[in-house]
C-alpha positions as CSV (number, residue, x, y, z in Angstrom):
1,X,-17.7,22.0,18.4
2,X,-20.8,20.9,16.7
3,X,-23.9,22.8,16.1
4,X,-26.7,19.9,16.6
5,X,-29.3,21.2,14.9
6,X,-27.2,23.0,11.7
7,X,-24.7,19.9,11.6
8,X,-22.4,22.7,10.8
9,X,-19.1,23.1,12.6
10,X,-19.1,26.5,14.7
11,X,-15.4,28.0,14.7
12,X,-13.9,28.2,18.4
13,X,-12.9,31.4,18.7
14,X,-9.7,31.1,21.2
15,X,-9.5,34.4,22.6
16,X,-13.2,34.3,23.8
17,X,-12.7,31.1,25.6
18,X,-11.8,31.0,29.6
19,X,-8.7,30.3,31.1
20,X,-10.0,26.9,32.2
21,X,-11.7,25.5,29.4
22,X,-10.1,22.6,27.3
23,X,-9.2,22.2,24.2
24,X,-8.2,19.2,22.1
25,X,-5.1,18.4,19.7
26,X,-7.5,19.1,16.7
27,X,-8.1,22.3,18.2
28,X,-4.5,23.6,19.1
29,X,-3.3,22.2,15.6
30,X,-3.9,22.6,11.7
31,X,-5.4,19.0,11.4
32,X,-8.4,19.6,9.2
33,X,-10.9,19.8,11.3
34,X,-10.5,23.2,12.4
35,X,-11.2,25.1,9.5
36,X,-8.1,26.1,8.2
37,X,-6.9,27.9,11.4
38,X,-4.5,26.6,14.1
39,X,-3.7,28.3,17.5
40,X,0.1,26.3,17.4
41,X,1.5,26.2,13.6
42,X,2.8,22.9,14.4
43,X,2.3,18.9,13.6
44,X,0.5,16.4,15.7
45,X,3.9,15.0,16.2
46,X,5.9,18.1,16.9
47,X,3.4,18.9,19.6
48,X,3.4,15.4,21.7
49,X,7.7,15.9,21.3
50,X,7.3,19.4,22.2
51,X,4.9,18.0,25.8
52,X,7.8,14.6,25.9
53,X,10.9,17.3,26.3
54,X,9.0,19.6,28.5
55,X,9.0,22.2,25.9
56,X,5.0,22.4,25.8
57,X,2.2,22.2,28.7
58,X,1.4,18.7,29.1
59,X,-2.5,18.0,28.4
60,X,-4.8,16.8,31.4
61,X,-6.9,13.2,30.6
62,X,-9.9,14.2,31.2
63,X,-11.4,10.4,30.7
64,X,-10.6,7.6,29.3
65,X,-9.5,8.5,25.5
66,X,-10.0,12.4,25.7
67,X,-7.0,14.3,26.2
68,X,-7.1,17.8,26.1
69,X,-4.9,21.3,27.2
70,X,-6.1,23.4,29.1
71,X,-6.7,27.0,27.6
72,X,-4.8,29.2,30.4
73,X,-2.0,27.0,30.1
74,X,-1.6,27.6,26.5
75,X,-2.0,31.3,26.6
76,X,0.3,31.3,28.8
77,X,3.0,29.4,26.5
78,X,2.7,31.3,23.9
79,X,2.9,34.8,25.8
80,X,6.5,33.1,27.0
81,X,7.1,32.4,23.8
82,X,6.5,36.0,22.3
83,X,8.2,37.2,25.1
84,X,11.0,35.1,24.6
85,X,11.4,36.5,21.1
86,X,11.8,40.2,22.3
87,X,15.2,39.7,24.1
């Protein structure tokens, strides 16, 4: 997210978002514009292989060229995968 009338980049603060709010691949990932955090610690790549095999929510197109995850979805991944850990 932008701040229009900064031009600074405001940091998205993931647990303060809504289950059905989107985010987008430079969001989920470390891809430089996210300010050094990442929600998934994993490639572009890894993440659209991840979706292909099933392993990974597949994103919703939202129009033509945006592509995004919704955020209950992804919380709801990674609690499977912490979870998933404990056994």
């Amino acid at each position: 997210m932008k701040d229009q009338s900064q031009g600074r980049s405001r940091a998205i603060v993931f647990d303060d978002l809504p289950d059905d709010a989107y985010l987008r691949v430079r969001q989920l990932i470390l891809d430089g514009g996210n300010n050094g955090s990442a929600i998934l610690p994993v490639s572009r790549a890894t993440l659209w292989r991840m979706v292909n095999l099933g392993k990974f929510p597949a994103p919703r197109k939202i129009s033509a060229g945006v592509t995004a995850w919704q955020v209950g979805a992804v919380r709801k991944w990674l609690l499977e995968q912490k979870e998933g850990g404990r056994k």
